[in-house]
C-alpha positions, -999 to +999 in steps of 0.1 A: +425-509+390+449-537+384+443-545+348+448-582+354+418-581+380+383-574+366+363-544+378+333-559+402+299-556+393+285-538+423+298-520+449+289-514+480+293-484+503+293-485+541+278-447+555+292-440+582+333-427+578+330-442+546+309-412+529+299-390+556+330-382+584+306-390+611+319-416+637+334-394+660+303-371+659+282-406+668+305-413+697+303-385+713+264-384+713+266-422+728+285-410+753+267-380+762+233-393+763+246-424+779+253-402+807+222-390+810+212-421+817+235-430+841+261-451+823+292-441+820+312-447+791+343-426+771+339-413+736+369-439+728+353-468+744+324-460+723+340-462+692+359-495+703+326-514+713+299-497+685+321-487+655+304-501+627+275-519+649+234-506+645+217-492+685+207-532+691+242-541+697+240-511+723+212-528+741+229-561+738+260-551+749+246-538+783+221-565+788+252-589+787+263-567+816+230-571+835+218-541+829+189-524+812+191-494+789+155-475+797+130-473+773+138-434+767+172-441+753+170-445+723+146-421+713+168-395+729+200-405+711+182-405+676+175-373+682+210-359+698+225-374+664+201-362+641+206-329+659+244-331+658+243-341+625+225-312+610+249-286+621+283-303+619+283-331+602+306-333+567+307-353+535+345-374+531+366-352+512+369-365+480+331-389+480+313-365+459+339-364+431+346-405+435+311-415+429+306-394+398+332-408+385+320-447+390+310-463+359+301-497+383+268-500+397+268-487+431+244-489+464+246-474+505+243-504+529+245-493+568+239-504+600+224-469+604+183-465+604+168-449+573+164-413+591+198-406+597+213-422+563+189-403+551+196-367+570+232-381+562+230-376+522+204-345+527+234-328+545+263-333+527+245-334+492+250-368+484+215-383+478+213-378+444+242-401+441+219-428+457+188-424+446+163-454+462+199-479+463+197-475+506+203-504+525+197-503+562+201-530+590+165-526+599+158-548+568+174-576+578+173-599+609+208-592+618+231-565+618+269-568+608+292-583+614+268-611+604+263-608+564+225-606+563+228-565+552+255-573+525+239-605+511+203-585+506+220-555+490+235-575+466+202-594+461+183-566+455+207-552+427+208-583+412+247-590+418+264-621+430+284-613+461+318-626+447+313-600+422+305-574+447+333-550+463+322-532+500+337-504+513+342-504+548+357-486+580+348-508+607+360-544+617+323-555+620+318-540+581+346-554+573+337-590+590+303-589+573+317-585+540+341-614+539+311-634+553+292-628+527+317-640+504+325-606+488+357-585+484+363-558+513+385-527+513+391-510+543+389-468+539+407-447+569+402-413+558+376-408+584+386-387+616+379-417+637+414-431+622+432-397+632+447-416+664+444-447+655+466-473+630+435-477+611+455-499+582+464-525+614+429-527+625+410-534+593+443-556+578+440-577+608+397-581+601+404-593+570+406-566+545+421-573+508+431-534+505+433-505+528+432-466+517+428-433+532+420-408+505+393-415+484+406-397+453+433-431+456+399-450+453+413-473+422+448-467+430+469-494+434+442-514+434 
């Protein structure tokens, strides 16, 4: 890190394509089980509208449109993802190695629910990392982008946000972080960012840094 800049005293790490490459595993069980439903919507679109965002911006989004998402929904995509998740999904390369290597306190915040954070870490070996520092949007009243996850994160590890640092992959993470007054870098090494200019995206939502690899994770900083 910059020696001229001061190391934070917490940081905070988004879940999803931040530690576990998952995003394009998510989308892709959206938009499957969406179908089943009867709504159609593309693997791409889904990352586009729900990147980043917990299953009530789902319900939101298509009660904007008029529409009702049945009662089975969600039930059947917590399980298609936990499912998914078990076989295929993979750790970031590089996490394990980065967060053994933090000497700054450190905690999980996602938009995720506890089960599949926690199926998450169980799978690619990163819950001993963590311990009991998961954060999860069911424990606030709202989800990102507002900064209600960030704020009580940094509240329950005793840290005041302008000395906390998030890592993010979303534009909502990112817009939750700057909202709650905090520094935000942007990370792109998730498969989600294969095809897309993932430094543009999360520059443009108001990230201070943007990286792709986490064994860069102080780098330039």
């Amino acid at each position: 890190m910059d020696q001229g800049r001061p190391e934070p005293d917490l940081i905070i790490f988004d879940c999803d394509g931040v530690l576990v490459d998952s995003e394009l595993l998510s989308c892709r069980c959206l938009s499957e089980v969406l179908a089943e439903f009867g709504f159609a919507l593309s693997e791409d679109a889904a990352l586009e509208l729900f990147l980043g965002r917990s299953t009530k911006a789902i319900e939101q989004h298509y009660r904007d449109l008029g529409q009702v998402v049945p009662d089975g929904f969600l039930p059947r995509l917590k399980a298609r993802v936990l499912e998914t998740f078990a076989v295929s999904l993979e750790p970031i390369p590089g996490v394990g190695a980065a967060l053994s290597e933090l000497t700054v306190p450190f905690c999980l915040a996602s938009s995720s629910d506890i089960d599949r954070v926690s199926l998450s870490l169980d799978v690619t070996g990163l819950r001993p990392l963590f311990d009991n520092r998961i954060y999860t949007a069911q424990m606030v009243r709202n989800g990102k982008p507002a900064p209600d996850l960030f704020l009580y994160a940094a509240d329950k590890m005793r840290a005041s946000p302008s000395r906390t640092l998030v890592i993010e992959d979303s534009v909502s993470g990112v817009q939750a972080g700057k909202a709650a007054g905090m520094t935000v870098w942007g990370f792109v090494g998730g498969g989600h960012y294969r095809a897309r200019d993932g430094h543009a995206i999360l520059s443009a939502a108001g990230a201070d840094r943007v990286f792709g690899r986490m064994s860069d994770f102080w780098k330039g900083a």
